[in-house]
Biopython code that builds the backbone (N, CA, C, O; Angstrom):
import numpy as np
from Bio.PDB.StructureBuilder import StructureBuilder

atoms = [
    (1, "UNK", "N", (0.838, -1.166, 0.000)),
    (1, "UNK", "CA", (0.000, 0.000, 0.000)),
    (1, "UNK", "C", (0.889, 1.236, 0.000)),
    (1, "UNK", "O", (1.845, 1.330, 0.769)),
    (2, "UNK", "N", (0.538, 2.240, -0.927)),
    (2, "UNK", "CA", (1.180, 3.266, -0.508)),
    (2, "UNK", "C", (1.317, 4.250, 0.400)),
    (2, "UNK", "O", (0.268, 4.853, 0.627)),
    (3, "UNK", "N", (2.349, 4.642, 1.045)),
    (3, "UNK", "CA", (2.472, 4.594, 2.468)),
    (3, "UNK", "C", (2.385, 6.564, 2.209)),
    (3, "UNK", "O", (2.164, 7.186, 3.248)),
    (4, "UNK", "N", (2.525, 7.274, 1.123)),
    (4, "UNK", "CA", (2.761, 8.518, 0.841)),
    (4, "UNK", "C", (4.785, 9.328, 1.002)),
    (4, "UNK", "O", (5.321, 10.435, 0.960)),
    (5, "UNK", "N", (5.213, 7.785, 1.199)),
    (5, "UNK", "CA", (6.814, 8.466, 1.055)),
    (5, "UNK", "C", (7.279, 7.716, -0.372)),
    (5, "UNK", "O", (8.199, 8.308, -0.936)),
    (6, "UNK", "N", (7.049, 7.147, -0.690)),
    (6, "UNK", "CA", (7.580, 5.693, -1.285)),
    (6, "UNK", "C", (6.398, 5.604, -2.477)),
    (6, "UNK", "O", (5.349, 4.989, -2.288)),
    (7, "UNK", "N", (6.673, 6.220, -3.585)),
    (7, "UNK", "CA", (5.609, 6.393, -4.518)),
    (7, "UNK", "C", (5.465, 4.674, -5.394)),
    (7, "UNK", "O", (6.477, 4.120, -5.825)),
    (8, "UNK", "N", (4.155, 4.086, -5.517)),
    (8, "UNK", "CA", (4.538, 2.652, -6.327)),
    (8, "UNK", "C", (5.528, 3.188, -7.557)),
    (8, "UNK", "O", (5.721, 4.367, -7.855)),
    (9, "UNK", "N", (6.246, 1.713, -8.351)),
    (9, "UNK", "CA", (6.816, 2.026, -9.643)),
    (9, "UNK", "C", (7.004, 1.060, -10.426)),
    (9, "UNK", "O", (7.342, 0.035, -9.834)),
    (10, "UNK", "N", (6.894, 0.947, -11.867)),
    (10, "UNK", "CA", (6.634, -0.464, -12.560)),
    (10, "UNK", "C", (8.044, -0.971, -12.094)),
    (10, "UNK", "O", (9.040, -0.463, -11.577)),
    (11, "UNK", "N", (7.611, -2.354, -12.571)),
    (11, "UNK", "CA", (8.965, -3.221, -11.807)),
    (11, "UNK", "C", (9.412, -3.808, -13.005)),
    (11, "UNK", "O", (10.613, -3.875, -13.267)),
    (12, "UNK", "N", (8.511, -4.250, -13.774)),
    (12, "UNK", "CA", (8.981, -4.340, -15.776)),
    (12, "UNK", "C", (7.738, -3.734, -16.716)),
    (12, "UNK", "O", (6.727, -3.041, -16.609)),
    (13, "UNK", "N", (8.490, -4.455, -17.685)),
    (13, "UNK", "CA", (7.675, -3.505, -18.745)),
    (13, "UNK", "C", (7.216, -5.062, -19.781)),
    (13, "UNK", "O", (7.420, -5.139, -20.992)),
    (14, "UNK", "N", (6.685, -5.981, -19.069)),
    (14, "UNK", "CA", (6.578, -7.442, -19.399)),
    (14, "UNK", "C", (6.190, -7.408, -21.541)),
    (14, "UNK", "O", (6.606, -8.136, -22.442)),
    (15, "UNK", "N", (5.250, -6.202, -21.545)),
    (15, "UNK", "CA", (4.806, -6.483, -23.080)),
    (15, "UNK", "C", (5.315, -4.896, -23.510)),
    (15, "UNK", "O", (4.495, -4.001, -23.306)),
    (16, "UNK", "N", (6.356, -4.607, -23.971)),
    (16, "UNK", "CA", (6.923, -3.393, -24.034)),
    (16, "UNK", "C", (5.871, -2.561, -25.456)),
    (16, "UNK", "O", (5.574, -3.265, -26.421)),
    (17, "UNK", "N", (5.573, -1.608, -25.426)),
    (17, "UNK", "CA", (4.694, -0.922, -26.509)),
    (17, "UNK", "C", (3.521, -0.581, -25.935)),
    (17, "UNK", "O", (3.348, -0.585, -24.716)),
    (18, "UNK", "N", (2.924, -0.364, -26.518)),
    (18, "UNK", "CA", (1.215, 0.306, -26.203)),
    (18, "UNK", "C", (0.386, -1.196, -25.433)),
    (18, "UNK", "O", (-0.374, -1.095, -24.469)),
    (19, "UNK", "N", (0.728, -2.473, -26.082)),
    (19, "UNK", "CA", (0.034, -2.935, -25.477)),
    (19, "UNK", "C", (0.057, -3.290, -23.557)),
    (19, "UNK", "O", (0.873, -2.796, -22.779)),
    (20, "UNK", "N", (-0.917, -4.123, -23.233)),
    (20, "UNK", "CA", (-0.963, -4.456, -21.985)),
    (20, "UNK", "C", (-0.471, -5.843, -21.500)),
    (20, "UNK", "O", (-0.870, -6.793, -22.173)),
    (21, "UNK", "N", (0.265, -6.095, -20.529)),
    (21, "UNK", "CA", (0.845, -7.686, -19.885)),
    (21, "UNK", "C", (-0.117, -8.219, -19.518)),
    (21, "UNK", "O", (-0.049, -9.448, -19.541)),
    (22, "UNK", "N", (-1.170, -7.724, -19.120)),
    (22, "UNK", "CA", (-2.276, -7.731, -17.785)),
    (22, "UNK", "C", (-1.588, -9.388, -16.723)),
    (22, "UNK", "O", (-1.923, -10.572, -16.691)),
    (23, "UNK", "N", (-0.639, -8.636, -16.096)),
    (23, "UNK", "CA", (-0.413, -10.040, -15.017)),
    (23, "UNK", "C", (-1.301, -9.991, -13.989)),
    (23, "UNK", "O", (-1.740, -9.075, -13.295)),
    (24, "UNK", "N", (-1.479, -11.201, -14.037)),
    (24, "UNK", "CA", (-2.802, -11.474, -12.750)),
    (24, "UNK", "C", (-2.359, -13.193, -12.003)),
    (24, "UNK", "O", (-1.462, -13.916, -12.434)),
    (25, "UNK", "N", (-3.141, -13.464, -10.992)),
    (25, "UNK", "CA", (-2.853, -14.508, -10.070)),
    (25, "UNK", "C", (-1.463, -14.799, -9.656)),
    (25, "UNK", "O", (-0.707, -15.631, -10.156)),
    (26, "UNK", "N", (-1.261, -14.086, -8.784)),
    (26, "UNK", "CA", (0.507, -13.568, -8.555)),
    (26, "UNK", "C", (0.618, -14.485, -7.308)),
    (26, "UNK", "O", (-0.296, -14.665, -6.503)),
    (27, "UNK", "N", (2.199, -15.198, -7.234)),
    (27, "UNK", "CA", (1.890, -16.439, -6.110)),
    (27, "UNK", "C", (3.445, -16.403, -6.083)),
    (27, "UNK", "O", (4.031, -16.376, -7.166)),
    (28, "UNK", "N", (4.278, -16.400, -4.724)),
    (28, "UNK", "CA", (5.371, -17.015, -4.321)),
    (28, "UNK", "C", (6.178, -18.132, -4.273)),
    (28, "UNK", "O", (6.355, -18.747, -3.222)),
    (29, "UNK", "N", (6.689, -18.451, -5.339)),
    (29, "UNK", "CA", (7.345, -20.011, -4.692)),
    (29, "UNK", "C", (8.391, -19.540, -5.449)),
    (29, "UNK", "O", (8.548, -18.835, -6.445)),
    (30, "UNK", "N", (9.610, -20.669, -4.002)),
    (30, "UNK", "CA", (10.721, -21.003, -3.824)),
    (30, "UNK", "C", (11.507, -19.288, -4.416)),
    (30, "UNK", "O", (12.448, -19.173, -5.201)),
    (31, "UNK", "N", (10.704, -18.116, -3.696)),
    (31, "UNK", "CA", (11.847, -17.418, -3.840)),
    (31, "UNK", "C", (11.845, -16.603, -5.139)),
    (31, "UNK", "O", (12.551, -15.622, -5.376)),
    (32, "UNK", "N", (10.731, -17.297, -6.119)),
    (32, "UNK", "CA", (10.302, -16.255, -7.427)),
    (32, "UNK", "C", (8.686, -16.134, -7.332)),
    (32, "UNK", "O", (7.844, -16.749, -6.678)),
    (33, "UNK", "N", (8.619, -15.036, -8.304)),
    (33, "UNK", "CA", (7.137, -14.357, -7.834)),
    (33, "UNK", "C", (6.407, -15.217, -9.480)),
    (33, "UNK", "O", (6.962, -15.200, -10.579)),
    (34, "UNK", "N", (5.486, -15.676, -9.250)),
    (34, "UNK", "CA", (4.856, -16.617, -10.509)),
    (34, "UNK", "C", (3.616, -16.096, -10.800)),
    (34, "UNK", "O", (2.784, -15.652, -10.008)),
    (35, "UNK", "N", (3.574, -16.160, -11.670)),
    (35, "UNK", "CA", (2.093, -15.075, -12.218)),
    (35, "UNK", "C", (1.557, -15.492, -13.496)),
    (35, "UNK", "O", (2.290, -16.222, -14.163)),
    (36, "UNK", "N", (0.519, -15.203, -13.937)),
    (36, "UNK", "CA", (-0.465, -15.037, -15.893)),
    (36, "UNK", "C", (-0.014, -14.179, -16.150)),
    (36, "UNK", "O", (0.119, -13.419, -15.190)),
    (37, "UNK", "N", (0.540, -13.639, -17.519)),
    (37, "UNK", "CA", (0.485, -12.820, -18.004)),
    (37, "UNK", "C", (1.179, -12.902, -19.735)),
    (37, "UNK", "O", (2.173, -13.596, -19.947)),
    (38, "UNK", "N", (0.614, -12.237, -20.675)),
    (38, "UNK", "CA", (1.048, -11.640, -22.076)),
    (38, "UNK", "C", (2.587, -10.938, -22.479)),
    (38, "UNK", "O", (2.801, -9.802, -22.057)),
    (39, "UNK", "N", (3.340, -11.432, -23.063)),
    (39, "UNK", "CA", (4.321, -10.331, -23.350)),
    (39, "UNK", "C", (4.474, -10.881, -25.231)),
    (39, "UNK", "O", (3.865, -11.645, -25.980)),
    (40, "UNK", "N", (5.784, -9.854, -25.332)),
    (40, "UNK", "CA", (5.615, -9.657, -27.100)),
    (40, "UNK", "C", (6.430, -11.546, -27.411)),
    (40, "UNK", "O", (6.590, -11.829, -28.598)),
    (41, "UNK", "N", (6.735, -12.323, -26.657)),
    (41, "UNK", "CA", (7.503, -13.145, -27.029)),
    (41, "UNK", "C", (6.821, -14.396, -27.779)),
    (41, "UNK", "O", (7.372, -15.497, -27.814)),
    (42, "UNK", "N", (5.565, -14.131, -28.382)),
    (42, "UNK", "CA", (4.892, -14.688, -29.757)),
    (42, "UNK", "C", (3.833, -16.033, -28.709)),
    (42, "UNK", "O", (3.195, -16.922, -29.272)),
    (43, "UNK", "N", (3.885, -15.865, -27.227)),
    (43, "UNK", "CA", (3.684, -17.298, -26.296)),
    (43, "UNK", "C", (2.508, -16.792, -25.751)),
    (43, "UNK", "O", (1.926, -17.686, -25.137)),
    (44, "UNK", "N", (2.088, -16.039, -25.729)),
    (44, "UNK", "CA", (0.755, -15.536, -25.738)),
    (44, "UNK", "C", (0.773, -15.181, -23.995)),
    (44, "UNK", "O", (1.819, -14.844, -23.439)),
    (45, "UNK", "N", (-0.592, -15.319, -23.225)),
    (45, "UNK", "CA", (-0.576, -15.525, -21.881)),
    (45, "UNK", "C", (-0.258, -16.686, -21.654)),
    (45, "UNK", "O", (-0.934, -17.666, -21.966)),
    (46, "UNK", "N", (0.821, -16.700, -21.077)),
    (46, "UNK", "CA", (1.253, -18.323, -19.876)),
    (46, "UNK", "C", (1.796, -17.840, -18.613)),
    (46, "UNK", "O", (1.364, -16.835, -18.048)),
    (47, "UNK", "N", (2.730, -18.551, -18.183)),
    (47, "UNK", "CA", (2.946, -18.549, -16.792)),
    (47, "UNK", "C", (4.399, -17.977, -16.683)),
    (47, "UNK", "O", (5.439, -18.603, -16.887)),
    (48, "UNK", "N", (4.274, -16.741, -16.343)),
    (48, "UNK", "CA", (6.163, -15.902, -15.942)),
    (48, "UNK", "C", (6.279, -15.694, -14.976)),
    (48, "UNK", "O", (5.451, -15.202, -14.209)),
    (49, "UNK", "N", (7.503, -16.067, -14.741)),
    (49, "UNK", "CA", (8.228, -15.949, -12.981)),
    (49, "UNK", "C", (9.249, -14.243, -13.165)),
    (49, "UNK", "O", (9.560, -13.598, -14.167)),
    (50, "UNK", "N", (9.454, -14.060, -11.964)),
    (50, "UNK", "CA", (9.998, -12.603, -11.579)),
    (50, "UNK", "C", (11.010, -12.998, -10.630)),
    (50, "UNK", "O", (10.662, -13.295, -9.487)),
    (51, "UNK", "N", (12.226, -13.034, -10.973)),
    (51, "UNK", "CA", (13.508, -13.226, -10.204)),
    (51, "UNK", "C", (13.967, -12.406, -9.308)),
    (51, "UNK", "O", (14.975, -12.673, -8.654)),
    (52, "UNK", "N", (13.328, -11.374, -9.174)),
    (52, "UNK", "CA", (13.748, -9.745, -8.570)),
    (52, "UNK", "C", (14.388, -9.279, -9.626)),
    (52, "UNK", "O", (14.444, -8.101, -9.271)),
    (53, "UNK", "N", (14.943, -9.303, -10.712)),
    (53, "UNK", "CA", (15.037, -8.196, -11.573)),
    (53, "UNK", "C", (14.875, -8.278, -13.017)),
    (53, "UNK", "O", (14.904, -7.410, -13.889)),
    (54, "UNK", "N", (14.643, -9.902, -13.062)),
    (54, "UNK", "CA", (13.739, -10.023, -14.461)),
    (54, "UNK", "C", (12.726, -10.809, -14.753)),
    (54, "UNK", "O", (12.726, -11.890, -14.163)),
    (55, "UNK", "N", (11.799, -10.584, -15.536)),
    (55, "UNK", "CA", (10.540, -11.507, -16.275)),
    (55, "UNK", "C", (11.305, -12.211, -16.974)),
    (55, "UNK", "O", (12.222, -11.727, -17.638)),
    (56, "UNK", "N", (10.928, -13.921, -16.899)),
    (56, "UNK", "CA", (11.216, -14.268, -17.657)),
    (56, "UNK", "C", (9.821, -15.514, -18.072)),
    (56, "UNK", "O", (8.844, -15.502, -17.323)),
    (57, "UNK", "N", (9.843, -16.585, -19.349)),
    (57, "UNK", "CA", (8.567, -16.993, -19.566)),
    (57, "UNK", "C", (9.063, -18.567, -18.714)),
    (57, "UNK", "O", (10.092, -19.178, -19.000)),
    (58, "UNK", "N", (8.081, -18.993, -17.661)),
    (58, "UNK", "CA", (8.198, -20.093, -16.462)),
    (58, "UNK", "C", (8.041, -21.190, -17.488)),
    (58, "UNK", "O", (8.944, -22.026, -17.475)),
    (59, "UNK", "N", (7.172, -21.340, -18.288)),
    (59, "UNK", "CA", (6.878, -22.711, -19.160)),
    (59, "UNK", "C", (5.630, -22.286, -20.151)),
    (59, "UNK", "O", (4.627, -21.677, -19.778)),
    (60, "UNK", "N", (5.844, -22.638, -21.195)),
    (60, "UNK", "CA", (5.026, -22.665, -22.521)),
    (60, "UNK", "C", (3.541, -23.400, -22.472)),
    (60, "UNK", "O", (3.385, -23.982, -23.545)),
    (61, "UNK", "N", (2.316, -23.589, -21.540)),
    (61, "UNK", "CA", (1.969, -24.574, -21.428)),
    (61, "UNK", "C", (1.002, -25.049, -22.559)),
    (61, "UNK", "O", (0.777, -26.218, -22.874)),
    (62, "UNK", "N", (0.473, -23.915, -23.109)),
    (62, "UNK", "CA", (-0.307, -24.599, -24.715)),
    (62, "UNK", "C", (1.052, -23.953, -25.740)),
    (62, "UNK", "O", (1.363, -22.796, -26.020)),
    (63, "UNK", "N", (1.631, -25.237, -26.107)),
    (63, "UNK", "CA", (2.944, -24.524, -27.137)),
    (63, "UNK", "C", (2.500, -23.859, -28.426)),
    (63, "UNK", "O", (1.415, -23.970, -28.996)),
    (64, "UNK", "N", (3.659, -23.081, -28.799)),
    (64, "UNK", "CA", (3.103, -22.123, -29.855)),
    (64, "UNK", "C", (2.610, -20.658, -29.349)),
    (64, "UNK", "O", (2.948, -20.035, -28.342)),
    (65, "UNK", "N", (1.776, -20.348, -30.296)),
    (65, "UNK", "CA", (1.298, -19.056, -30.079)),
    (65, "UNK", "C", (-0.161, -18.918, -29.211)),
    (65, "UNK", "O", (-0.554, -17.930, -28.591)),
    (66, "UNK", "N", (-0.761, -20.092, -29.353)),
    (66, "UNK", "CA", (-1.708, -20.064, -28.075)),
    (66, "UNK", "C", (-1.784, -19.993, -26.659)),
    (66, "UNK", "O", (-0.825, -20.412, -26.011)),
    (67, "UNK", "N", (-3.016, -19.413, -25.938)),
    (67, "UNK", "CA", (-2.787, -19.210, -24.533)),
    (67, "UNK", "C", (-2.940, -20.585, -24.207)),
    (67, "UNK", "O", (-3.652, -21.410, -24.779)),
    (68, "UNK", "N", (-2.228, -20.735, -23.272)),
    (68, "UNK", "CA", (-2.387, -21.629, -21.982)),
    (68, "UNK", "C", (-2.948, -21.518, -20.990)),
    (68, "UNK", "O", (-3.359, -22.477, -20.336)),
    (69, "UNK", "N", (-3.127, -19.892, -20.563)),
    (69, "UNK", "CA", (-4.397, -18.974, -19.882)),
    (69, "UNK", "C", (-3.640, -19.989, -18.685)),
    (69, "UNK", "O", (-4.026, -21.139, -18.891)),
    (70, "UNK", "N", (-2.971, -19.949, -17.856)),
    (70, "UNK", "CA", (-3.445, -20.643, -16.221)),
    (70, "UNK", "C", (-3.346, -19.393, -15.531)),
    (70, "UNK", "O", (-2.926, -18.252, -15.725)),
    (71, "UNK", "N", (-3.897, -20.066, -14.660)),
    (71, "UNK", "CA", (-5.292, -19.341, -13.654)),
    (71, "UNK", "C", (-4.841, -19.893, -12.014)),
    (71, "UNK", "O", (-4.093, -20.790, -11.624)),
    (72, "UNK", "N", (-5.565, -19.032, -11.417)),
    (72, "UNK", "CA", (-5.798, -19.623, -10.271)),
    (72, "UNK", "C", (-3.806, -20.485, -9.148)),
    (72, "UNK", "O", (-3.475, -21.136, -8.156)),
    (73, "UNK", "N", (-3.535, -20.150, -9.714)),
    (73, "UNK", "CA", (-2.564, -20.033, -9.079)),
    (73, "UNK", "C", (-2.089, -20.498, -7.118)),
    (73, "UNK", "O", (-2.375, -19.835, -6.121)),
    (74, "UNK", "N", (-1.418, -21.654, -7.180)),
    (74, "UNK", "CA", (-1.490, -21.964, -5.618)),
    (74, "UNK", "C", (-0.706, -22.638, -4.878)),
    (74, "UNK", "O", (-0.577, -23.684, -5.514)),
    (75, "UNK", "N", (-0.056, -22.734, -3.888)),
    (75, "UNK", "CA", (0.946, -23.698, -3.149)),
    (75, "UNK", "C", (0.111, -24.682, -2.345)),
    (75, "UNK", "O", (-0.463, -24.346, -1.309)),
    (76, "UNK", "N", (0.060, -25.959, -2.876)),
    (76, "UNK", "CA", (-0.042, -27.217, -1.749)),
    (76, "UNK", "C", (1.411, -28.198, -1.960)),
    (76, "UNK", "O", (2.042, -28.603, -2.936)),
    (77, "UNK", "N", (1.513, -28.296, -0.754)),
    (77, "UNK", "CA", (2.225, -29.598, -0.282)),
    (77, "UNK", "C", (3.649, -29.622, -1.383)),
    (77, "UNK", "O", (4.178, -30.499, -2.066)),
    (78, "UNK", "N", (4.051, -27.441, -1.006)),
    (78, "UNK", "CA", (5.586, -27.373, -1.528)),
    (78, "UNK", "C", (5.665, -27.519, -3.225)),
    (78, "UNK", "O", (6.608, -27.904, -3.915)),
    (79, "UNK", "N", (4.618, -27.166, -3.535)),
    (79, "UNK", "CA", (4.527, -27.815, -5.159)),
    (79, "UNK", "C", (3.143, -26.638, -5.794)),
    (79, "UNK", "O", (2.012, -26.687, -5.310)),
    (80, "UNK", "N", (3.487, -25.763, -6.796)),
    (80, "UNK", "CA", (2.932, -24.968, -7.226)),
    (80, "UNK", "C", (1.601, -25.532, -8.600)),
    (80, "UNK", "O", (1.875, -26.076, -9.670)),
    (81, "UNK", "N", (0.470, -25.236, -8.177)),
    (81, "UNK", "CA", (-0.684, -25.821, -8.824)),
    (81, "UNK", "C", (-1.276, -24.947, -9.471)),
    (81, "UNK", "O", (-0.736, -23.931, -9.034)),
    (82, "UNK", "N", (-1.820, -24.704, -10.018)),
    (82, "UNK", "CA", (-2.691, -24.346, -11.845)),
    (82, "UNK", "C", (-3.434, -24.876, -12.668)),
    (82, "UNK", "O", (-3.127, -25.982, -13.112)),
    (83, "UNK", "N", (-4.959, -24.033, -13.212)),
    (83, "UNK", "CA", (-5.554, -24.688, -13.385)),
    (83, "UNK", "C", (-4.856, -23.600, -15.492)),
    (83, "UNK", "O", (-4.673, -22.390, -15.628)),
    (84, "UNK", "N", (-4.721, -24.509, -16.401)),
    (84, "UNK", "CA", (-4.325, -24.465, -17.621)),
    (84, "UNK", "C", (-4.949, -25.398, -18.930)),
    (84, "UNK", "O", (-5.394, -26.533, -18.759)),
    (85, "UNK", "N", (-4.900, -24.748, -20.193)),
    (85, "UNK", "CA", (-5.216, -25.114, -21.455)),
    (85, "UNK", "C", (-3.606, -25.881, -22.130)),
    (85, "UNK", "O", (-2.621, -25.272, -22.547)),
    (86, "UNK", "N", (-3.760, -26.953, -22.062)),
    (86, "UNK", "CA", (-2.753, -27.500, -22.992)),
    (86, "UNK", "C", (-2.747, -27.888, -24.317)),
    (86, "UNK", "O", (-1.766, -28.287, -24.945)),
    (87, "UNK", "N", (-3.735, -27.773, -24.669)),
    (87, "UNK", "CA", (-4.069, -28.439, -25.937)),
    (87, "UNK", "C", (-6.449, -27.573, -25.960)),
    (87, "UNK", "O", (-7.154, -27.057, -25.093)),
    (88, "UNK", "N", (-6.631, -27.874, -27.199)),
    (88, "UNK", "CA", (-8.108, -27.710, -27.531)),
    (88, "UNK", "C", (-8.559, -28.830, -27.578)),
    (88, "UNK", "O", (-9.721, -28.610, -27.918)),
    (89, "UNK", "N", (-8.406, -30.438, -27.420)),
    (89, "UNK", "CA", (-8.635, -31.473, -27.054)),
    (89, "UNK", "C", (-9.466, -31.183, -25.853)),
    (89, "UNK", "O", (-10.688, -31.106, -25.726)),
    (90, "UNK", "N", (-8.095, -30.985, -24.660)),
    (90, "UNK", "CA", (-8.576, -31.851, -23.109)),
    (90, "UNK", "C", (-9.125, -30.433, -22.422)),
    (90, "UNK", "O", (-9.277, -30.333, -21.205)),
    (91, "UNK", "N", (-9.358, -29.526, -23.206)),
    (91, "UNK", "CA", (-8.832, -27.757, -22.662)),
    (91, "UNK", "C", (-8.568, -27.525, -21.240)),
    (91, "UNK", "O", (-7.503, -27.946, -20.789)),
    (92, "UNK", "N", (-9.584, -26.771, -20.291)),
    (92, "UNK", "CA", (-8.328, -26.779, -19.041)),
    (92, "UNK", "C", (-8.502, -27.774, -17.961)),
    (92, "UNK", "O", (-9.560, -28.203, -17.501)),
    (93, "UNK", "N", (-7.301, -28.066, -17.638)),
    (93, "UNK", "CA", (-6.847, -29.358, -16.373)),
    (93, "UNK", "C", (-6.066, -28.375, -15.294)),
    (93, "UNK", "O", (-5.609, -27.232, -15.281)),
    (94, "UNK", "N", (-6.201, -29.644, -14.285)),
    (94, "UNK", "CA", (-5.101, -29.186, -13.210)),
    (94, "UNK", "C", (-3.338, -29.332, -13.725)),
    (94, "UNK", "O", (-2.842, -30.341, -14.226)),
    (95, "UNK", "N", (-2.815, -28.380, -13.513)),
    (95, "UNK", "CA", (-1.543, -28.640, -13.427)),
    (95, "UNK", "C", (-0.702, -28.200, -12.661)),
    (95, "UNK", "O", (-1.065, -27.150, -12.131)),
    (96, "UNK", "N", (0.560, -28.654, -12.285)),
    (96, "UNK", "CA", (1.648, -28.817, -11.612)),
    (96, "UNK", "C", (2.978, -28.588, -12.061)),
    (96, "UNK", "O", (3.928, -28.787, -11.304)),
]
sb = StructureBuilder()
sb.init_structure("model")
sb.init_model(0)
sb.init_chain("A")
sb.init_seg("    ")
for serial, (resi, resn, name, xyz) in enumerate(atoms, 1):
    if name == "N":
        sb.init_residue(resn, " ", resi, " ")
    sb.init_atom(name, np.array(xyz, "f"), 0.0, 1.0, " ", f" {name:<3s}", serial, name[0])
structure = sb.get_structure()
């Protein structure tokens, strides 16, 4: 929250240009920050981790240029869970 000393400030610039990253379902593990989100790297929305000083793309989960869209984002039992599109077959499952 902003406290009024300490103004917020972007931390990247995940889809650089006019468009939007829109990162959403933001979750902690092992030390990187894991999130949804869009950037220009042709992989559409999937799943990018935040190292403290860079985005990078966590895993491809519908390969190609389609989303993988995961969602929902969560830690059980030390092991990071997601609900994702891998394919237009099975569309979304749990994953791990």
């Amino acid at each position: 929250m902003y406290n009024g000393v300490n103004p917020p400030s972007r931390v990247a610039d995940i889809y650089p240009g006019s468009s939007d990253s829109d990162p959403a379902d933001l979750v902690v593990y092992n030390n990187k920050l894991y999130f949804t989100a869009d950037s220009n790297d042709g992989k559409g929305y999937e799943l990018r981790m935040y190292n403290g000083s860079t985005v990078s793309l966590a895993v491809d989960i519908f390969a190609g240029s389609s989303h993988g869209h995961p969602y929902a984002n969560t830690l059980f039992n030390n092991k990071l869970f997601f609900s994702a599109q891998g394919d237009f077959a099975t569309g979304y499952e749990l994953w791990s």
